[in-house]
C-alpha positions as CSV (number, residue, x, y, z in Angstrom):
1,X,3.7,-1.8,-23.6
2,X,3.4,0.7,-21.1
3,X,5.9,1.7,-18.6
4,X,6.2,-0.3,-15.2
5,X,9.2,1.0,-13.0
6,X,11.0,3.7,-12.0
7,X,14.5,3.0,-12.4
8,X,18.0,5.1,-12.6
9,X,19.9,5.2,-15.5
10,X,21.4,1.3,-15.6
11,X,25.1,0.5,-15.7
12,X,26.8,-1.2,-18.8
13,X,29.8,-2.5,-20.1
14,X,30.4,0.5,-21.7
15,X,29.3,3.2,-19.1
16,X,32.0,6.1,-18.8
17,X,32.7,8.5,-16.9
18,X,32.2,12.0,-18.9
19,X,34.6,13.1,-21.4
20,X,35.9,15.9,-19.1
21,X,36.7,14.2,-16.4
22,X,38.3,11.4,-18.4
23,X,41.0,14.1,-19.7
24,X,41.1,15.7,-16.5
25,X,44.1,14.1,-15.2
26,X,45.7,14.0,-18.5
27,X,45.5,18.2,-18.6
28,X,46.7,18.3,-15.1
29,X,49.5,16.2,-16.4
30,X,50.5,18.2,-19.4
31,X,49.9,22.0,-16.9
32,X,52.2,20.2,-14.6
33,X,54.6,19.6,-17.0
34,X,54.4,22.7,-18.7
35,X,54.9,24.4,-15.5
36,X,58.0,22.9,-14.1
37,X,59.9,23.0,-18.1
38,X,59.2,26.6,-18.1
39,X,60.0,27.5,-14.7
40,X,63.5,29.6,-14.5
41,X,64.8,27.1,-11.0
42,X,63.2,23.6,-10.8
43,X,60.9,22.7,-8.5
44,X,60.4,19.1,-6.8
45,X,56.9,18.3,-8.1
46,X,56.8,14.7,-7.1
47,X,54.6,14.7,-4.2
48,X,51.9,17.2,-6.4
49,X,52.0,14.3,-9.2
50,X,50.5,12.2,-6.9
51,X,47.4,13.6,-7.3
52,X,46.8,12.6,-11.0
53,X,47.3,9.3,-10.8
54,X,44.6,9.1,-7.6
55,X,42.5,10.9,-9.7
56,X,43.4,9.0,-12.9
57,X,42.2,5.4,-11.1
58,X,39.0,6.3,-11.1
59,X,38.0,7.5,-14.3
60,X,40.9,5.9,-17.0
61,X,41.8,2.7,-17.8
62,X,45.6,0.9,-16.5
63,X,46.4,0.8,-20.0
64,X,46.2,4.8,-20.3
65,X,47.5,5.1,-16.6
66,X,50.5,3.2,-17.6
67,X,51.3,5.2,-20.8
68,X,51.3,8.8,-18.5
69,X,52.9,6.9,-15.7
70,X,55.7,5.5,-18.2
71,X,55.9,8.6,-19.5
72,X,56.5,11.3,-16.9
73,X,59.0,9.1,-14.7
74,X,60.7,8.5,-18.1
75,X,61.5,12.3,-17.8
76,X,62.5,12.4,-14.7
77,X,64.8,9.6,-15.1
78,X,66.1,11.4,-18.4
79,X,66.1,14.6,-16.3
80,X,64.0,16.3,-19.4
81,X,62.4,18.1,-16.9
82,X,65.6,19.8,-15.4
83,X,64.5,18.2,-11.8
84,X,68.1,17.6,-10.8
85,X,66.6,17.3,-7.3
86,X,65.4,14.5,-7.9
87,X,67.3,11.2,-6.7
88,X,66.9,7.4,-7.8
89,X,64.6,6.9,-5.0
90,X,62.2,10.0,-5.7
91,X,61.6,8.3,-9.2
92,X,61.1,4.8,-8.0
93,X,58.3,6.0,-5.9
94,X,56.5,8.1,-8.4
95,X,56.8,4.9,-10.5
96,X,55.1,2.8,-7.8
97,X,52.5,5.5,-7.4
98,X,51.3,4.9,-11.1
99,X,51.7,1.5,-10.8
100,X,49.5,1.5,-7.6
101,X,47.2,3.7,-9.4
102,X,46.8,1.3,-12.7
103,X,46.4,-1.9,-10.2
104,X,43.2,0.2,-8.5
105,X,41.7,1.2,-12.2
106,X,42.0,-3.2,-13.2
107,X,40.8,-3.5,-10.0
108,X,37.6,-0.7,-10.7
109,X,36.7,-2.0,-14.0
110,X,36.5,-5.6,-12.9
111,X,34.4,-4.8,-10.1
112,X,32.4,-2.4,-12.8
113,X,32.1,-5.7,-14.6
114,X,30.6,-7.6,-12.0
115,X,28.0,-4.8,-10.8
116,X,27.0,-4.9,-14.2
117,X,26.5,-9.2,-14.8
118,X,24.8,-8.5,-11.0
119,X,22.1,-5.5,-12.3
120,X,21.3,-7.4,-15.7
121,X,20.3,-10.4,-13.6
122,X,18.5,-9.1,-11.1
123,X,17.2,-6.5,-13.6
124,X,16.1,-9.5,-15.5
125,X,14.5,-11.5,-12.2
126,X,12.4,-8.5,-10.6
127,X,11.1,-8.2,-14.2
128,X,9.5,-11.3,-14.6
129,X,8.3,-10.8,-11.0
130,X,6.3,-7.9,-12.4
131,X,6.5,-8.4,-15.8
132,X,5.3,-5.5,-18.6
133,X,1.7,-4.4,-18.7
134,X,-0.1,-4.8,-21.7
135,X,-1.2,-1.3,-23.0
136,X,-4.7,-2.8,-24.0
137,X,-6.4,-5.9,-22.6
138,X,-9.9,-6.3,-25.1
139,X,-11.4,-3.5,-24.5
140,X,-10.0,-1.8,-21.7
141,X,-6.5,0.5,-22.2
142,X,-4.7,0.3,-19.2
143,X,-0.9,1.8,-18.2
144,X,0.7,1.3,-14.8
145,X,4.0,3.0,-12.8
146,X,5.7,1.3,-10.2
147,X,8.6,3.1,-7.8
148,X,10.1,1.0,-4.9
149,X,10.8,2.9,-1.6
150,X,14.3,0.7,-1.4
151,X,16.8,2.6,-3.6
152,X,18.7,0.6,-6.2
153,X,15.7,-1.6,-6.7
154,X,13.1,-1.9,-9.6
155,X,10.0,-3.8,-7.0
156,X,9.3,-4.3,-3.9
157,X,6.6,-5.1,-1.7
158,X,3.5,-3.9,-3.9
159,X,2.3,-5.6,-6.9
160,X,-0.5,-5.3,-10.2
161,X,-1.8,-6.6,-13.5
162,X,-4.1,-6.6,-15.6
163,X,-4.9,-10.5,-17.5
164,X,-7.5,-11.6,-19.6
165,X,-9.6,-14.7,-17.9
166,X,-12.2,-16.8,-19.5
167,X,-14.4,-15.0,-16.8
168,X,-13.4,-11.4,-18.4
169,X,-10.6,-9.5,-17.7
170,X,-9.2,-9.6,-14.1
171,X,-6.8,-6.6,-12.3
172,X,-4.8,-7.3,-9.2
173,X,-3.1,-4.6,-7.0
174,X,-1.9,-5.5,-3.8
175,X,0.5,-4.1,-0.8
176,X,2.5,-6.7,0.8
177,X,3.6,-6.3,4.9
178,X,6.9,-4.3,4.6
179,X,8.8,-2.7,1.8
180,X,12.1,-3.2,-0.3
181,X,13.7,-6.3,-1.0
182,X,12.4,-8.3,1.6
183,X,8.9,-8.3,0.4
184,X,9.9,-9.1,-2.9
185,X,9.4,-13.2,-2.7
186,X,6.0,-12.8,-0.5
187,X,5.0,-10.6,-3.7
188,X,5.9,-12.6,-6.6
189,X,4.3,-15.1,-4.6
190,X,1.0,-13.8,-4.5
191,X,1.1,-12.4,-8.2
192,X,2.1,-16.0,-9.7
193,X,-0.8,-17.6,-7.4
194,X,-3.3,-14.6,-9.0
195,X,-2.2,-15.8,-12.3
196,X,-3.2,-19.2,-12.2
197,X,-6.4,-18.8,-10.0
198,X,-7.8,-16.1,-12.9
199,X,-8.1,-19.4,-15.4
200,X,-9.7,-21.7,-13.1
201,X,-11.6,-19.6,-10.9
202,X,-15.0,-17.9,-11.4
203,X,-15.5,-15.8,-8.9
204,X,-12.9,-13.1,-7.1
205,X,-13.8,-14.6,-3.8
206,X,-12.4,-17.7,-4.9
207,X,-9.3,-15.8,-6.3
208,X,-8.8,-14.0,-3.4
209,X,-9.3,-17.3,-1.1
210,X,-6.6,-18.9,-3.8
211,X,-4.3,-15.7,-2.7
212,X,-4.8,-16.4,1.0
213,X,-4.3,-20.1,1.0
214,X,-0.4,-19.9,-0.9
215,X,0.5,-17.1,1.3
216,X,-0.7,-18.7,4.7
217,X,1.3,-22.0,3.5
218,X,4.7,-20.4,2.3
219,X,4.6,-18.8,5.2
220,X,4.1,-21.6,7.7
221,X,6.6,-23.2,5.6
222,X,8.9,-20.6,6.1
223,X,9.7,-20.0,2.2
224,X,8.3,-16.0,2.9
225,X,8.7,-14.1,5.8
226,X,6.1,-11.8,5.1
227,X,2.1,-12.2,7.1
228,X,-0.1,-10.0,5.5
229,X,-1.4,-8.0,2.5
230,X,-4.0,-5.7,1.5
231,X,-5.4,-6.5,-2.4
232,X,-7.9,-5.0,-4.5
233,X,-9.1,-7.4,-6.6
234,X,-11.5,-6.1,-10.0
235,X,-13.5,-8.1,-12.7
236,X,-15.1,-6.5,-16.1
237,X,-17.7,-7.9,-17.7
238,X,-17.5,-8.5,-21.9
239,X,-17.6,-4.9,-23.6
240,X,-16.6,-3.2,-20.2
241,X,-20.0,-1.7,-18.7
242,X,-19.5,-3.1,-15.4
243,X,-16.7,-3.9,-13.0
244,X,-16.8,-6.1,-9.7
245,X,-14.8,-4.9,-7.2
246,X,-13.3,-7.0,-4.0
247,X,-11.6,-5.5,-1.3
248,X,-9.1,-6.9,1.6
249,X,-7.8,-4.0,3.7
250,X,-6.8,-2.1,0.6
251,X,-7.7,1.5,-0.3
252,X,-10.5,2.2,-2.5
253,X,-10.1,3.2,-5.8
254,X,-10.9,6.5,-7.5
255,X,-13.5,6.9,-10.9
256,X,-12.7,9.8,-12.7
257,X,-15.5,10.4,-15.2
258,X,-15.5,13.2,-17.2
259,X,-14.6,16.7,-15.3
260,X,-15.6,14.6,-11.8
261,X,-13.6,11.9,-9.6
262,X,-15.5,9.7,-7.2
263,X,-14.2,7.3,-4.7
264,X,-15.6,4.1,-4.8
265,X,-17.4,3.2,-1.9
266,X,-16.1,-0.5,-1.0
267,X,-16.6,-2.4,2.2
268,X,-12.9,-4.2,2.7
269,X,-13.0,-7.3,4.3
270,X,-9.3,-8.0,6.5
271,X,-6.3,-8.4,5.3
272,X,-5.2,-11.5,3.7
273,X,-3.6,-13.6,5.8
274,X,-4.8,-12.3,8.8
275,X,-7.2,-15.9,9.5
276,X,-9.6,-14.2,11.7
277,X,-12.4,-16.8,11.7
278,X,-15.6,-14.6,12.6
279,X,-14.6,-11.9,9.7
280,X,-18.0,-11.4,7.7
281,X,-18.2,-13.0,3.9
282,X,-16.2,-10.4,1.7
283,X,-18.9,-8.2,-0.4
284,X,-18.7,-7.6,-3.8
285,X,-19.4,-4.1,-5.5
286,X,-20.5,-3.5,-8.3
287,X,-20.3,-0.2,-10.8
288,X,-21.2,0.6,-14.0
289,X,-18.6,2.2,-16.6
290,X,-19.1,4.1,-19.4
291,X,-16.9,5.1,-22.4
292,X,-14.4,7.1,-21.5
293,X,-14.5,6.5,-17.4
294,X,-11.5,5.7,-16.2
295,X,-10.5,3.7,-12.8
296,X,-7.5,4.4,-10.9
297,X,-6.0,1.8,-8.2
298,X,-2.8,2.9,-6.0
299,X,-1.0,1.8,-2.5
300,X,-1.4,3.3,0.7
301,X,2.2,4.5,-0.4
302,X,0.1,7.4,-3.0
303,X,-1.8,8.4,-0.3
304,X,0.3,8.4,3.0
305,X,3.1,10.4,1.1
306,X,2.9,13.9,3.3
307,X,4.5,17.8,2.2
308,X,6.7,19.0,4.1
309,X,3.8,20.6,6.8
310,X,2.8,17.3,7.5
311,X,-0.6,17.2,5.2
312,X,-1.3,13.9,3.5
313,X,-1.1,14.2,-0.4
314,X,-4.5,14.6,-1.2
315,X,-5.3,12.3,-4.9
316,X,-8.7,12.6,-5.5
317,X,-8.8,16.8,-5.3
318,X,-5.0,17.0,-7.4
319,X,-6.8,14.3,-9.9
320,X,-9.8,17.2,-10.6
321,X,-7.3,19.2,-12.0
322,X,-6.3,17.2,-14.8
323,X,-8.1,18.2,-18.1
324,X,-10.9,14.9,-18.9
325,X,-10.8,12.7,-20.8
326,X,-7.4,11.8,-20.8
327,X,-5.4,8.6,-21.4
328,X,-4.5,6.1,-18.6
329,X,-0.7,6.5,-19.4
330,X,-0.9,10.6,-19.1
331,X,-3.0,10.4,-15.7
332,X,-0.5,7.8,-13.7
333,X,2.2,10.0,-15.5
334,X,0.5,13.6,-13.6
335,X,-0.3,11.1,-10.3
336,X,3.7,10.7,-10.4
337,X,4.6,14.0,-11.5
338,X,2.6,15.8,-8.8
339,X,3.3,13.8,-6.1
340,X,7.1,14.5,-6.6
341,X,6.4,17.9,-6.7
342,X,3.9,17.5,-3.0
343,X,5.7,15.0,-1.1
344,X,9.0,16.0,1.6
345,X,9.6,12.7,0.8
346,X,8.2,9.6,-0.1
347,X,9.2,6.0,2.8
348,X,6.6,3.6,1.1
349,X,6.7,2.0,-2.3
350,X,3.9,3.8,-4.9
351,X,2.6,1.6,-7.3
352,X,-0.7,2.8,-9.9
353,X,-2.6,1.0,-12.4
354,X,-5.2,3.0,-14.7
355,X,-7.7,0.9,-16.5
356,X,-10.1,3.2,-19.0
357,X,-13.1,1.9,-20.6
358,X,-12.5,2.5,-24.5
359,X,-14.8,5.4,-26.3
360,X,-15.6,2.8,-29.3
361,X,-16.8,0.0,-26.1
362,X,-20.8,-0.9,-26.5
């Protein structure tokens, strides 16, 4: 399986803060207690302790709180420490200050609990939205990369695949009207409808017609908010020598064969959704492939990302850099990779999908 999202590192039961910082407070303890034993006239150091247990709440347990918090006021109340300044009042509130701090670390890890039951299942729901990509589908070796634009969250509005049909293998990338969270449903919508409409349908027209038809109904319905989307629909023939593109307001994709990348001329029909009744009859294209060629779909997202002058990241002349042939998973990996490296910053969700004819394909 290839990879599909970008994602931070996740949360789990066991996450923990680093070992430093979890001994932090208990060093600060032991320097404070060193310092006032060893001082020659004691010192009042009540209001300084305050800052390890603040500092304790957040990165050790109440258990461990309690046992430094027991601890220390148990000196003072023993007057171990030689704080003779110190009056029945003092102590009581240093107590209530590790209390108070041992109440907010209960009060962390539960809510560290919930965050983490709330990531694994929406983890688990955005990932059968957009579920893994096969790393070979017959003859074709695909890999994809997804990166939402909405921080915290695996998808968003774009979506691909790559499933075998009785008709040949079929991709789908698509760009759904906004980005984040919102466009999530409209998404999943339009992916689910492309799986079923691959095993019934023999034609991408019809496909794309049985795209158009759920998302014009959901959204009269009002189960999705979202209007339109741009998809790219593609069809291989058996053994790989040919692919049948459709377009609907989506950018073209690129060919890269051998040291050369060529932009596929396509003419795209609107966008899906968009119901305009005298739009021409979409057009099929048609392109041969050879072993080794390899096609590369993206969003608008790739392509709109701009450097910090303003300059639009230019794909197809960064793509001529990259040493042919290569492997679908290395060249979405240098797409990424480089676009970091070009892009101020990046508003849009980027979504690739490479598909590479095999060498051993007749």
């Amino acid at each position: 399986m290839s990879p599909r999202v970008l994602r931070e590192k996740p949360l789990s039961s066991g996450t923990r803060p680093p070992l430093w910082l979890q001994i932090l407070p208990i060093v600060l303890f032991a320097a404070l207690l060193a310092y006032q034993l060893n001082l020659p006239e004691p010192i009042r150091v009540g209001l300084v302790t305050a800052i390890v247990p603040m500092l304790a709440a957040f990165v050790l347990g109440p258990v461990a709180i309690l046992a430094i918090g027991v601890t220390f006021t148990g000196l003072l109340a023993a007057n171990l420490l030689e704080a003779d300044v110190f009056s029945g009042r003092d102590i009581a509130a240093i107590g209530f200050v590790w209390a108070t701090s041992a109440c907010v670390a209960w009060l962390r890890q539960r809510i560290q609990t919930r965050l983490v039951t709330v990531e694994g299942v929406a983890e688990a729901v955005q990932h059968a939205i957009l579920p893994e990509l096969p790393g070979c589908v017959d003859e074709l070796e695909c890999a994809g990369f997804y990166r939402s634009a909405q921080r915290g969250a695996l998808v968003g509005g774009d979506l691909f695949d790559l499933r075998a049909s009785p008709f040949g293998p079929r991709l789908i990338l698509g760009d759904v009207q906004g980005h984040g969270l919102s466009a999530v449903g409209t998404a999943a919508t339009l992916l689910t409808a492309f799986h079923e409409a691959i095993l019934d349908e023999p034609d991408l027209e019809r496909v794309a017609a049985r795209l158009e038809r759920r998302l014009i109904i959901d959204a009269e319905q009002g189960r999705i908010p979202e209007l339109f989307a741009s998809i790219l629909l593609v069809e291989f023939n058996e053994g790989a020598s040919e692919a049948c593109l459709l377009s609907y307001g989506h950018p073209p994709p690129l060919l890269v064969r051998s040291a050369r990348v060529e932009e596929i001329g396509l003419r795209p029909s609107p966008l899906l959704g968009v119901r305009l009744e005298t739009a021409e009859k979409p057009r099929v294209t048609r392109i041969g492939l050879r072993p080794g060629d390899t096609l590369l779909a993206y969003s608008d997202g790739v392509i709109d990302a701009r450097d910090i002058d303003g300059n639009f990241y230019p794909l197809a002349d960064r793509l001529a850099g990259l040493a042919s042939p290569t492997s679908p998973e290395r060249m979405v990996d240098f797409v990424w990779h480089d676009l970091k490296g070009f892009a101020h910053r990046m508003t849009d969700d980027i979504s690739l999908i490479a598909v590479a004819r095999g060498d051993g394909a007749s």
